[in-house]
N, C-alpha and C positions, 0 to 999 in steps of 0.2 A: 159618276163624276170622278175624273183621275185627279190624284191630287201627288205632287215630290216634293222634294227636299229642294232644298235650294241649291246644291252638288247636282242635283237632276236625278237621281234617284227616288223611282215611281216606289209610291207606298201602295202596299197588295192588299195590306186590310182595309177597312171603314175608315175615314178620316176622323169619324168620335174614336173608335178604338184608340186610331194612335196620340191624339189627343191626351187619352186619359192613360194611356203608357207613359209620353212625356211628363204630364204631369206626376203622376206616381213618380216615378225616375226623379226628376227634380225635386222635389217634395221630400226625398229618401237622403237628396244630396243637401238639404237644407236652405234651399231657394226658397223664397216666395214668391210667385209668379204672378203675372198681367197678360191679359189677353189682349191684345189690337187686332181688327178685321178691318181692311179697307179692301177698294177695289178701282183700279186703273185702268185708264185706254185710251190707244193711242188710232187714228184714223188713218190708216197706209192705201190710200187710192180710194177703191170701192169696197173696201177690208177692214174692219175695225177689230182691233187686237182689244180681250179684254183680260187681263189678271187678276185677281182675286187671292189676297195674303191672309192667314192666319199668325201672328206675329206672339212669341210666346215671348215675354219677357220676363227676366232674375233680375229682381232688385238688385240695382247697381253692378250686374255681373254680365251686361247684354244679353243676347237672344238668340232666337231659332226663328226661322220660319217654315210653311206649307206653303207653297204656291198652287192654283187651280186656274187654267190659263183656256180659252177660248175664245173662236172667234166667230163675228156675225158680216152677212152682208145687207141689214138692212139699214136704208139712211135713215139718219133721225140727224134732227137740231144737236145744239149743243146741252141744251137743257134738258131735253129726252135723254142725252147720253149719259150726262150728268144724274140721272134719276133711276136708269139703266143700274151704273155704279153702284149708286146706295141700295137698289132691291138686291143685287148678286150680295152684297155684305148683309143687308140684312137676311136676305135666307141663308146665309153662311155659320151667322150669328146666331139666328133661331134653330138651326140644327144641330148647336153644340152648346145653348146657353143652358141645358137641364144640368149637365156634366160638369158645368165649370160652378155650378151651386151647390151641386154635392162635395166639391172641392173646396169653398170656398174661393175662389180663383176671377179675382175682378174682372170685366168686359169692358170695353169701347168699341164704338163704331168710327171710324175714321173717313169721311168723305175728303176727295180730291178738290174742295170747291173753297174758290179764296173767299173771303170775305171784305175784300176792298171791292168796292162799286166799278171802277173800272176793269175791272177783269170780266172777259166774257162768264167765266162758268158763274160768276154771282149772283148770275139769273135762276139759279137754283137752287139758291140758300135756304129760302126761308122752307122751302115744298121739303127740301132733304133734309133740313133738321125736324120739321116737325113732324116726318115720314119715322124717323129712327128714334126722336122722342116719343111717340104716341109706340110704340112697338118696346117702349120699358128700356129700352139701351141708353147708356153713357154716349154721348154725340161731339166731337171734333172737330174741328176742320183748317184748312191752314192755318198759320203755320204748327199748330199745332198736330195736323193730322199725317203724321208721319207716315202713317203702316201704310196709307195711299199715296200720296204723293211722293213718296221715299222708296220704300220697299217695292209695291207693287209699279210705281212708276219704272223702276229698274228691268221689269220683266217686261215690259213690253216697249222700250225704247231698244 
């Protein structure tokens, strides 16, 4: 899995490595950090673009991100794709969440899915949060779910 910076420069080690470099680094600068993972996409024809953010936030000082960007040709609904999202975050999350416990360093999972009944993606509320609750993570969603709808939205618009 490749994963860059948001400048576009690919990271060569393990995405935990540089993870726990960040951390360390910030940690030395006297930050306290916040983890957000979401995961965005956008449907470009028969192409669905997906990104997936790693969002490091410093109390009150902004953030860094990792981006991790792919794409699929298979069709799905909206609610598939929506559910699509929250597994790339949640394997995202569960690949990094041992690191961010020996740091102390809190988690969220940020799903793209509104919670007003009229919006298509709400058909996937209740399945995506209790997908990312049942799996121990902190759970979001607009507008409070920045890292998706914000950051990762950015990468694939």
């Amino acid at each position: 899995m490749t994963w860059k910076k948001f400048n576009g420069e690919i990271i060569k080690t393990s995405i935990l490595e540089e993870v726990e470099k960040a951390i360390i680094r910030e940690s030395e600068n006297g930050y306290k950090l916040k983890v957000c993972i979401g995961t965005d996409s956008q449907v470009k024809g028969a192409i669905t673009d997906f990104a997936t953010v790693i969002v490091l936030l410093r109390e009150h000082h902004g953030g860094f991100m990792y981006i991790h960007q792919e794409k699929s040709t298979q069709q799905v609904s909206i609610k598939e794709r929506m559910l699509m999202e929250v597994q790339k975050s949640i394997e995202t999350a569960y690949s990094i969440c041992d690191l961010l416990d020996i740091y102390d360093v809190a988690l969220e999972v940020h799903a793209d899915i509104n919670t007003s009944p009229s919006f298509k993606s709400n058909k996937a509320l209740n399945d995506a949060m209790g997908y990312i609750l049942s799996m121990g993570f902190i759970f979001k969603a607009k507008p409070e779910a920045f890292a998706s709808s914000t950051c990762a939205d950015k990468m694939v618009h």
